[in-house]
C-alpha positions in Angstrom: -2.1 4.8 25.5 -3.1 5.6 22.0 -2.2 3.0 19.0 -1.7 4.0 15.5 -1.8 1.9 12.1 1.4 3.0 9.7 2.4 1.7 6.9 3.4 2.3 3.2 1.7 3.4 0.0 2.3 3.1 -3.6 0.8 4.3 -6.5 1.0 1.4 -9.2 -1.0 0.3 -12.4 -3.0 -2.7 -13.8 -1.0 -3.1 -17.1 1.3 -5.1 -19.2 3.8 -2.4 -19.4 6.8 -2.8 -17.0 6.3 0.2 -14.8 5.5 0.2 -11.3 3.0 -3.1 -12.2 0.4 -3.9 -9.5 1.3 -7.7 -9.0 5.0 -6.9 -8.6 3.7 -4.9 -5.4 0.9 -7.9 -4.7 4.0 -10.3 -4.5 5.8 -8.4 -2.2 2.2 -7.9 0.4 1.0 -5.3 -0.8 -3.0 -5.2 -0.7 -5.4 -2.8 -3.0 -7.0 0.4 -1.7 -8.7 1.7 -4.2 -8.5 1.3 -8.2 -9.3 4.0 -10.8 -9.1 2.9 -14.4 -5.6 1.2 -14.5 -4.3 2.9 -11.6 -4.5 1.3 -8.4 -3.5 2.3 -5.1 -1.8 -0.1 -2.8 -1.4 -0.5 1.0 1.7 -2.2 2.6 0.5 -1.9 6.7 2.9 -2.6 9.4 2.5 -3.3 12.7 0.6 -1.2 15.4 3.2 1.3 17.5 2.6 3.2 20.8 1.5 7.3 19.9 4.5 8.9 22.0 3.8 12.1 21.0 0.5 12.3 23.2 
């Protein structure tokens, strides 16, 4: 049986302004990706599920 990672992905930023702030995400389990200037893409993975579509 085949296993596949999902999860959830945001798009937030390494500022002091209010919106969509990386450490609000961070809090919540959220973990960095990838980072590009103040933008900084964050990974929320859950657990592993069966593939039923194969």
């Amino acid at each position: 049986m085949n296993y596949i990672k999902r999860g959830v992905a945001v798009l937030a930023y390494n500022h002091d302004f209010w919106f969509m702030p990386s450490s609000f995400f961070k809090k919540l389990g959220y973990e960095e990706v990838e980072r590009q200037g103040s933008a900084v893409i964050m990974l929320k993975a859950s657990k592993e599920v069966s593939n039923r579509c194969s």
